[in-house]
Each structure stands twice: as structure tokens, then as C-alpha cells.
Steps between C-alpha positions, in 0.01 A plus 500: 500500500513374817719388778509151378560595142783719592688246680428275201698790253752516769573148518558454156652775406759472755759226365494696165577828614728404819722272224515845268548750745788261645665451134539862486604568839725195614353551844158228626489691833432846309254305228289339759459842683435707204215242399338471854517911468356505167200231670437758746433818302293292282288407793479866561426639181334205295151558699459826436629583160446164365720216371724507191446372196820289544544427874810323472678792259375773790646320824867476291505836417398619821760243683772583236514857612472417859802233449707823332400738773595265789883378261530908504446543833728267635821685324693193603731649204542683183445162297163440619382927460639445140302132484198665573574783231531254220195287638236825456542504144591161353289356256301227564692151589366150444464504889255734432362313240436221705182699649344466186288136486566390155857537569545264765691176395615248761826594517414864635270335694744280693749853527443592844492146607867440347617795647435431868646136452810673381773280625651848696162435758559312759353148414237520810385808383448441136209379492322635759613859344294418189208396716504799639534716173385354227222254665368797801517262741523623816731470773334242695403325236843459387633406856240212526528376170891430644416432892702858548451733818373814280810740611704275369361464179491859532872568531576298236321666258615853590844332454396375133374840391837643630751238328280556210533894530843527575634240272354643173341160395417565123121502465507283157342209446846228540620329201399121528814349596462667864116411579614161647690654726167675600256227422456368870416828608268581227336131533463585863332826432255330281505241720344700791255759297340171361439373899352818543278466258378189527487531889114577476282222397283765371687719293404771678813634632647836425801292331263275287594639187894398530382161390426553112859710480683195701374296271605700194810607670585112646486414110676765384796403707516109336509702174799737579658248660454157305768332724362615863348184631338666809357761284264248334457392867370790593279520235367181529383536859360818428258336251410195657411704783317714258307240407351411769334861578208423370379202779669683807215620661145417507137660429484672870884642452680226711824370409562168373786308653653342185495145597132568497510712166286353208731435197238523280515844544884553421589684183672214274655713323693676749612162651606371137716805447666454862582118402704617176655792721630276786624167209742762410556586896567188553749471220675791578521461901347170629617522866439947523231611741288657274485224297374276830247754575363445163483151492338547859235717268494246254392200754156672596407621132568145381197375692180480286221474736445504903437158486871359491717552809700845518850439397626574909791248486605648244488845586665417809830307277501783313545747807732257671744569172445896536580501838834383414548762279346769685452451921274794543212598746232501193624155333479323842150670544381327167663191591304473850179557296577134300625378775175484717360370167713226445588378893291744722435740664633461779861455360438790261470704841808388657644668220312810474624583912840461327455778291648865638155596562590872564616570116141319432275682797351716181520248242123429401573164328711359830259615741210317268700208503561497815080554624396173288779302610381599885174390397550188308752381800174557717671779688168737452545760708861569397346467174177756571753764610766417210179574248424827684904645485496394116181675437676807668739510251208637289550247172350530169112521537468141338743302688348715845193319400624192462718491838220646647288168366759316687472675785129439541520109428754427772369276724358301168713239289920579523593365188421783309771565234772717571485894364714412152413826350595761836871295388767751343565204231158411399 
């Protein structure tokens, strides 16, 4: 097996086995070590004496007897020598259980995720916590998907794991009178995985795969939660988006911006599913912002052809409602983008200057924005070296080569469309 298949096992082993070691051990710090442990003697031993027959089954074992090694070595007190006594020889629980495939249901799969949106977190840190844990997003990841500084992401993490540690959270799946107290951090974990998987045109990212469980899990949620209007939000934006994989890039690998985006190509009956999901949104919570973003979804799948105009004024309503709702760098961002659509571009980068550029230095999709608005305002040597610090931001390989594209035709016609799909709401 090689190095590539190994980080595969890893990857998804790890939610599994970090959300079972921590049901037995109260303690996410400890879990997530013993697992990263267990990854590392398997990278050691795995070449030479071969890999198990159950990969997943090995890596607990091995990180279930590191986890009781490191609780006994701490000797913070008698209660946790006498934990680790009764932990050796238990019988098998259904945490263990869950390691086993065909035992899987959604509610164990949505465990972990409940349990670091415990109410007892800090609300800033709940969802990035289950980013961290149960998606394996990294650090920096995390910290751009909210416009953080990384340390500070960092600290509140470590704070998380603590309250979670010291406060003896139960690790039980929560009766279903207290998920809505949970939901919005939940959604927002969803929320953000989804991004990240849909955040290369190609598919090709490492985080690729979250898409088919967002959409299971996105659906799952309207189910266990029948009243949750931004729940069938969610899970209507996930699938409109979803529908529209298929015509996002084209037969040399470049992205598509989505005003350009052949509907003929959209799956129909991805689209049709996210109309039903966001009638009862809209029922349940008209004016939320999920709902909005939806309905933002819903305006570009409704068109049926590239022949009719894109639906830019709109899109551009639509946002002017959100930002009422939610003033943030990301919604303005979008709104600039129909902005220059619908009066200009040269407005649209009045606005952009407004923006606290320093939370967005790193921010692919403002820093795209911001090179075709240079350009299309005729500013092209602003707009040559705005190209050139996007491109150094190393994006996925498909939307490289399409800024890259853009970068070679300035100088040419400026009223090329703006990059919809390098957009965190696209």
C-alpha cells in the first residue's frame, strides 16, 4: 500500500475512531493524540509487515492502548488509575460498534458532530471544533474558512477541548428536544465542509468526498428536525450547487464561471429536489439567511439555457436583503460581484477598497474579484499584478487555469464576466 493509500485509511478512519476513543475517555485532546500515535506506528510497521485485514479495527486498538497508557500516566488522581482499570477489560460498547460499517446509522454518524456543538463550547468554537475533529480540516483551513489569524483559531480550540475535558460533557447522542439549541452550529459545520468541497471545480481536492455525506447528512437534518427551516436551507443549497458539478469546468480542465455555465448540463433532478427542500424553507423561515442563500441558488438553476440574460438584478436584491441580516466581509464580497454586473465596475470597486482588505489579503475569491474588476475598469497593470498575487495563493488547479486565461487576455476585451464560481456563495 502506498503513501497515498495510507493517508486515504487514515482519513477515513479517523472521525470513527477519534468519536469512540472520545466516548470512552471523555477527553478530545487525549483521542486526537492517541489516533495521530496510532497513524504513526502504522506508517512504521504497515510497509514492512504488511497491512491488516481490517485497517480501521488495527489503528483503534493500537490508539486505545496508547489513550490508556497516556490516562495512566498522567495520575491526575485515583479516579482516572481506577478509569483506566475498568476500561482494559470492558466488553465491547456500541462506541465500539460504530467501527463496524454495517452498523453505522445517521444518528452515530452525526455523534461527534453533536458533541462539539454542545451548548457548554463556547459558541465561536463550536463549529470550528468539529471541523477540526470530525471533518480533518486543518488549522488554516479552518482560520480562512472564518477570516481568523490562525493562533487565534488556535487558542480557541485548545480552550474547546479543555471545557469539553473538564466539564464531563456526556458523549451521547442528545435527546431531540436540545439539537435546536445546537442546530446553528451544526448547520455551520456542514455549512463549511460543503464549501470545502465544492471549492475545486474539479473535484479533485483532498476534501472532495465531503460532498456525497453533506448531502446525505444536509437531508438527514430536515428529517430529524421537520420544523428547522434553515436545515432544509442548507440542504437545498447544497444540492443546487450539486447540480451544477457536472458543467463547471471544461474539456482542457478550466473552470466555468457560472454565469457562463451551460444549463443543459445541470442535473434536474438535483435542482427539483432543492425546489421542494427550500418551499418548505420558505414556509418555515421566509426572512432567515439560509433561506436567502438558497433562493440566491435557486435564481441561477432556474435559467434554462445561456441564451436568456443571467438573473444579476436579482442576485444582487437578493444580497441587498442578506446583508441586512448578516453585514459580513464574505456577503459584501458576493454583493460587489452583482454589483459590477448590474451598475459597473467601476462602482463595484469603490466598494471592494471598502472592504478590510487585511482579513481578505489570503482570501482567493476577494483577491480574484478584485484582478477582473482592475481589468474590466481598464486599470491593467494593477490588474496584471492583482492576477499574479491571486495565482500565488496557489488555487485549485482548475480555477489556476482559468485565472491564468485571464491573465493572458488582458489587454483584450474588459467585459469579460466576473469569476462567479472563485465566490464562497456560488
Amino acid at each position: 500500500m502506498n503513501g497515498q493509500a495510507l493517508e486515504r485509511v487514515f482519513r477515513e478512519a479517523s472521525r470513527r475512531i477519534i468519536a469512540a476513543l472520545a466516548a470512552q475517555f471523555r477527553d478530545l485532546g487525549l483521542s486526537e493524540d492517541a489516533f495521530a500515535e496510532a497513524c504513526l506506528r502504522a506508517l512504521r510497521t504497515w510497509p514492512e509487515r504488511g497491512v491488516p485485514d481490517d485497517p480501521t479495527a488495527w489503528l483503534y486498538r493500537v490508539a486505545y492502548r496508547i489513550a490508556l497508557d497516556a490516562l495512566r500516566a498522567r495520575r491526575r488522581s485515583r479516579e482516572n488509575v481506577h478509569k483506566a482499570s475498568e476500561l482494559i477489560d470492558a466488553n465491547p460498547t456500541p462506541e465500539e460498534q460504530m467501527l463496524d460499517d454495517s452498523r453505522v446509522i445517521p444518528d452515530e454518524r452525526l455523534r461527534l458532530i453533536l458533541i462539539c456543538c454542545h451548548p457548554a463550547v463556547a459558541p465561536d468554537a463550536r463549529a470550528a471544533l468539529t471541523l477540526r475533529l470530525v471533518c480533518g480540516l486543518t488549522v488554516t483551513e479552518i482560520a480562512h474558512a472564518f477570516l481568523l489569524e490562525e493562533p487565534t483559531l488556535a487558542q480557541r480550540l485548545v480552550r474547546a477541548k479543555h471545557k469539553i475535558a473538564e466539564s464531563g460533557i456526556p458523549f451521547d447522542l442528545p435527546s431531540k428536544e436540545h439539537w435546536p439549541v445546537r442546530l446553528e452550529a451544526v448547520l455551520s459545520t456542514l455549512e463549511v465542509a460543503y464549501s470545502k468541497a465544492h471549492e475545486d471545480a474539479a473535484g479533485a481536492g483532498r476534501h472532495t468526498g465531503f460532498a456525497a455525506e453533506i448531502l446525505h447528512l444536509s437531508k438527514v437534518m430536515t428529517e430529524l428536525l421537520p420544523d428547522a427551516g434553515e436545515a432544509y436551507a442548507l440542504a437545498a443549497v447544497v444540492r443546487y450547487a450539486e447540480a451544477r458539478r457536472p458543467a463547471r469546468v471544461d474539456a482542457e480542465g478550466v473552470m466555468i464561471p457560472l454565469s457562463l455555465q451551460d444549463p443543459r448540463h445541470w442535473r434536474r433532478d438535483f435542482i427539483a429536489d432543492a425546489d421542494r427542500l427550500l418551499a418548505r424553507a420558505v414556509d418555515l423561515a421566509p426572512e432567515s439567511i439560509r433561506t436567502l442563500q438558497a433562493q440566491l441558488q435557486a435564481a441561477w438553476c432556474a435559467r434554462a439555457s445561456l441564451n436568456g440574460p443571467a438573473p444579476w438584478p436579482h442576485v444582487l436584491e437578493l444580497y441587498d436583503r442578506l446583508l441586512a441580516l448578516r453585514d459580513d466581509p464574505i456577503v459584501r464580497l458576493n454583493r460587489i460581484v452583482a454589483l459590477a454586473e448590474v451598475v459597473g465596475a467601476d462602482t463595484a470597486l469603490v466598494q471592494l477598497h471598502a472592504l478590510e482588505a487585511s482579513k481578505l489579503a489570503e482570501f482567493i475569491p476577494y483577491q480574484a474579484v478584485r484582478a477582473d474588476l482592475l481589468a474590466r475598469s481598464g486599470r491593467i497593470d494593477e490588474a496584471r499584478a492583482a492576477y499574479a498575487a491571486v495565482l500565488a495563493l496557489k488555487p485549485a488547479p482548475a480555477e489556476q487555469r482559468w485565472l491564468s486565461r485571464q491573465l493572458s487576455q488582458l489587454g483584450g476585451r474588459g467585459d469579460r464576466p466576473l469569476p462567479a464560481d472563485l465566490r464562497p456563495d456560488r
